[in-house]
C-alpha positions, -999 to +999 in steps of 0.1 A: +401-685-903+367-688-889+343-661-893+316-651-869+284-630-874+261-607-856+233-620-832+195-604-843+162-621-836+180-649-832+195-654-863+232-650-875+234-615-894+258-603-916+276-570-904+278-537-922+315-545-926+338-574-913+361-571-882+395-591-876+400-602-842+440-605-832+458-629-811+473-610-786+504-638-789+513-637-825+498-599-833+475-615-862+439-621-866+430-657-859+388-649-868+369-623-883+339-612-872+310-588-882+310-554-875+277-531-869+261-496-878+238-474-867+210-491-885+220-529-872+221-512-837+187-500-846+176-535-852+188-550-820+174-525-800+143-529-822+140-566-820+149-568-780+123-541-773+099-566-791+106-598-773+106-580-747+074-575-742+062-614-747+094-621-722+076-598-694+045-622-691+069-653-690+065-668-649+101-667-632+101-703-631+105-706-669+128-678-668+151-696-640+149-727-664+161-711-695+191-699-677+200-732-667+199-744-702+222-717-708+247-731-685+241-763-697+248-748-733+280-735-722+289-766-706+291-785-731+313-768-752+334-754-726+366-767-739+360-747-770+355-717-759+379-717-734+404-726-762+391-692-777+388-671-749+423-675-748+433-669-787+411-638-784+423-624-747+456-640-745+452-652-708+464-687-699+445-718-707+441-728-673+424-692-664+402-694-693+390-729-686+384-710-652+364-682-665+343-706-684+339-727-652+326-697-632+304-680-654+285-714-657+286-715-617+273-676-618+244-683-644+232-714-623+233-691-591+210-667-605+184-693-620+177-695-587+171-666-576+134-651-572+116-616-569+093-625-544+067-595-533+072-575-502+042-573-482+051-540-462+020-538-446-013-556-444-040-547-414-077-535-410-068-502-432-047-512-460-021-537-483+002-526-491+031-543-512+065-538-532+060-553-566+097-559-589+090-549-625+110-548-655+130-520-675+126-527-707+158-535-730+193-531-713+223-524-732+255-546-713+288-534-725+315-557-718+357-554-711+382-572-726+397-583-695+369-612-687+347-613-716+327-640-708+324-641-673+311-601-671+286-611-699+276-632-666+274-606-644+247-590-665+230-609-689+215-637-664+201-613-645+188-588-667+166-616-682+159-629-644+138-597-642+121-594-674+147-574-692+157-577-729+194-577-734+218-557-761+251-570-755+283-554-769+316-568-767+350-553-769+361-548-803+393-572-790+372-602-776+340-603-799+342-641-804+331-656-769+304-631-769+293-642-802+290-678-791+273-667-762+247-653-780+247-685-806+239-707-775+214-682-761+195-685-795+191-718-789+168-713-762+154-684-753+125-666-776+141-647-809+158-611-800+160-612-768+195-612-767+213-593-794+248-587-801+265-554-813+302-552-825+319-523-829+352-506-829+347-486-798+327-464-820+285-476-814+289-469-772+272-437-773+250-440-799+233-469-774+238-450-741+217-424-760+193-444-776+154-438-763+144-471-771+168-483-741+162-484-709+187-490-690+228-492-695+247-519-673+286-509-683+320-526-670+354-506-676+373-472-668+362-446-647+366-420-676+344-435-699+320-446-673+312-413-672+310-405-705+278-435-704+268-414-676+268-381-700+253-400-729+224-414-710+214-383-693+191-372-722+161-399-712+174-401-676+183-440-675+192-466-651+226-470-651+247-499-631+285-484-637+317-510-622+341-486-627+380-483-621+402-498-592+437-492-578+430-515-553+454-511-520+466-537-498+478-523-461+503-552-449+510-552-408+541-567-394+523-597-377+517-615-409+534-650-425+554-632-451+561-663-476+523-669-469+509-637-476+534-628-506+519-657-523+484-648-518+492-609-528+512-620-556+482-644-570+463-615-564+481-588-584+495-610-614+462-629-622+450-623-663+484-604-663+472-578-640+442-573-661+417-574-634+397-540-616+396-558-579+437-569-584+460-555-559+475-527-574+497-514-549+510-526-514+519-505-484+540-527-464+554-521-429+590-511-427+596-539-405+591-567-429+591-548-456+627-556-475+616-596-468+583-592-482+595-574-511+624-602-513+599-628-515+575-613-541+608-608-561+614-647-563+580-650-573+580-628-602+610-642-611+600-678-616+571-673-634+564-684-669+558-662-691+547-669-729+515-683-749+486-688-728+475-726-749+512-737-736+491-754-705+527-746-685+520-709-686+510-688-659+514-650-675+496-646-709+504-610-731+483-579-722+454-582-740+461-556-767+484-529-782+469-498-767+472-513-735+501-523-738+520-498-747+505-478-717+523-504-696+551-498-711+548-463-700+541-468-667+575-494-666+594-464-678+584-439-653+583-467-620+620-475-631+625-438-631+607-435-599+618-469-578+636-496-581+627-525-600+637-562-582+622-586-605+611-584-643+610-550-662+625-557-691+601-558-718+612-594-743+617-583-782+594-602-804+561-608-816+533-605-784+521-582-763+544-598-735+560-575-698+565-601-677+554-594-638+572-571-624+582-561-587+595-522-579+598-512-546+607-476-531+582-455-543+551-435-527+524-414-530+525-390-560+543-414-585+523-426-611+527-461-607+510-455-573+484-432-583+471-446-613+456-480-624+486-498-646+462-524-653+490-550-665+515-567-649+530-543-623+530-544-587+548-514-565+552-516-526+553-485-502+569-487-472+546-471-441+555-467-402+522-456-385+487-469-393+470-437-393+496-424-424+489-454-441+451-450-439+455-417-451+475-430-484+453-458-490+420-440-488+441-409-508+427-415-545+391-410-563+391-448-569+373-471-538+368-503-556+383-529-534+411-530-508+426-557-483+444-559-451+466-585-440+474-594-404+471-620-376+457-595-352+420-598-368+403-574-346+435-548-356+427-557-394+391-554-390+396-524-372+411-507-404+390-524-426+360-503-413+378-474-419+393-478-457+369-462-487+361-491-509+331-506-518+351-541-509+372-551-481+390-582-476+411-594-447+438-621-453+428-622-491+419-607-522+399-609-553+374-632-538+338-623-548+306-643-559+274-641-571+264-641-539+281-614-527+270-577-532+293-559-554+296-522-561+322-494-559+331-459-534+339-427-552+344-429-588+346-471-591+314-477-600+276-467-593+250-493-579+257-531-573+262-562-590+256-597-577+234-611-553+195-598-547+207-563-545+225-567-581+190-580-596+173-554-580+194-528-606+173-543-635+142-536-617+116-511-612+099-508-577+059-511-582+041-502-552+007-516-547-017-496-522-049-508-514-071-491-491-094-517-476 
């Protein structure tokens, strides 16, 4: 069993105690890993805050070219740790060779990116310009769901701007996080990326920590704001992507074998473990009964079973606790609706539901109203746009939401009018770095992605000079 260490001053350290990390497949630790304190979470913050300082006077143009030599890093041993990204998460091998794939396409976007200055004005009375600073040290905490690939959305750019990086895994997926870091080491000066494992018991001690500056944090709405509470104390910048129960409003004008493909790859992808997945369908009583038929068949001819099996397409959950609130939510929707494909959970080893369709249900059940995050998909059956609108727009989350129809002016019509930071018409789940992304209502605060994402791990420096 191979054993993995902390990441300080870019040197392996040896943790306060030792960590197993489980295969969501067989339920037993397959590496072990090191586990921090207070006083090793001390020393990251410590030894980031120092290389920090020498990082702020590096020109962007050395800092673009050390994140290319991270994705080059990562390239070359991508068929390793997509082999463990899989062991430790449990999705399929072909997803994790994906993940891999991306956040080497994500890190190479953002080397080449620049923070250019603004010149706002510049006449016979003044200059005046908009200057991009750094923070300081950032603390990224990372899901379980993608652990390499959010480590992407962060790290890259936090460092793009001048930043020092803390980086804490989930206690589930340490590993790829851990060989992040190894590879980082190999390039960029000593601290200023540090790791931090714990078992969900070191978040708020670095929320609240004064020697960080800022707190860039991926996962549920409830403990998003617990970061939110912690870091209130010293008032820093927080980037918070948040929960999703992402709706999808489905007109009667649509393709239905088409679209139930597209909707299914959007709702069953990482076994449902995804915050932009479709999470529930309203459907139009006129195709409704065919479009449910046709997920159905879908569901029902997937395989289901361990993710380095290259047939699969449906890995476990990633862990107990969430699985078991799967299970839950199973209970009540079969309770609730009526379940046409999957639902019965397999006896065994594994944290395996297989993807499940229910149909008949609305507003107020809780498969509807709250995130299942796993590998269920309900469908509501609407009549009128306007009632629909209302239902979709009806929760606290506003993440991401699609609309499907051949009518694009229609869809864009009701796109406009849905409460999510995301809209997509005739798909789903399809972002970049590119691409701004942030959350309505309680999904997230600020942006990731794109210059307005690497603007988050800046500080605006204004620069007036009277002439």
């Amino acid at each position: 069993m191979s054993n993995y260490k902390l990441w300080i001053g870019g040197k392996p350290v040896d943790g306060a105690a030792e960590m197993s990390v489980l295969n969501p497949v067989t339920e037993e630790p397959f590496a072990s890993i090191a586990r921090s304190n207070e006083s090793l979470a001390d020393e990251a913050i410590a030894s980031a805050g120092k290389a920090q300082k020498v990082w702020a006077r590096v020109s962007i143009a050395e800092r673009q070219a050390a994140l290319n030599k991270i994705a080059d890093g990562l390239n070359a041993r991508s068929e390793e740790i997509a082999r463990i990204l899989t062991m430790e998460q449990g999705k399929p091998i072909t997803e994790s060779t994906a993940e891999v794939a991306y956040t080497e396409g994500f890190i190479r976007y953002f080397a080449s990116m620049d923070l250019p200055v603004e010149v706002i004005q510049d006449d016979a009375s003044k200059l005046v310009e908009i200057h991009r600073k750094p923070l300081g040290v950032v603390v990224c905490i990372i899901p379980w769901n993608f652990p390499l690939l959010i480590a992407a959305f962060k790290v890259p750019l936090a460092l793009l701007a001048g930043n020092a990086c803390v980086l804490k895994p989930s206690p589930t997926t340490p590993v790829t996080a851990s060989i992040f870091a190894e590879i980082c080491a190999d390039i960029l000066p000593a601290g200023l990326l540090n790791t931090v494992n714990d078992d969900n018991d070191l978040g708020a001690y670095l929320t609240g920590h004064p020697g960080v500056a800022k707190v860039s944090f991926t996962g549920s709405t409830e403990t998003g704001k617990k970061v939110m509470a912690s870091s209130a104390s010293t008032l820093k910048r927080l980037t918070l992507e948040l929960g999703g129960n992402d709706p999808a409003i489905v007109l009667p004008d649509v393709n239905i074998k088409e679209t139930a493909a597209k909707m299914y790859g959007a709702a069953f992808m990482n076994c449902g473990q995804v915050c932009l997945a479709l999470k529930r369908a309203y459907v139009h009583e006129s195709i409704y009964d065919e479009l449910c038929e046709e997920l159905a068949g879908l569901a029902n001819d997937a395989i289901v079973g361990d993710g380095l099996n290259p047939e699969t397409q449906i890995g476990p959950l990633n862990n107990k606790m969430q699985y078991e609130k799967v299970k839950g939510f199973l209970a009540n929707a079969k309770k609730d609706g009526r379940v046409v494909a999957g639902g019965d959970v397999p006896e065994g080893r594994g944290y395996f539901i297989p993807p499940t369709i229910v149909r008949d249900v609305q507003d107020g059940d809780e498969i509807v109203d709250l995130e299942q995050f796993g590998p269920i998909m309900p469908l509501i059956k609407f009549s009128k746009v306007d009632d629909v609108l209302a239902s979709a727009n009806g929760l606290n989350f506003g993440l991401g939401a699609s609309v499907w129809s051949n009518d694009l002016d229609e869809a864009k019509s009701i796109a406009m009018q849905m409460e999510s930071g995301t809209v997509w018409i005739n798909t789903h789940l399809d972002f970049g770095p590119n691409i701004p992304f942030g959350g309505a209502k309680q999904s997230g605060v600020g942006v990731e992605f794109a210059q307005e994402g690497l603007h988050e791990f800046t500080q605006i420096q204004v620069i007036n000079l009277a002439k």
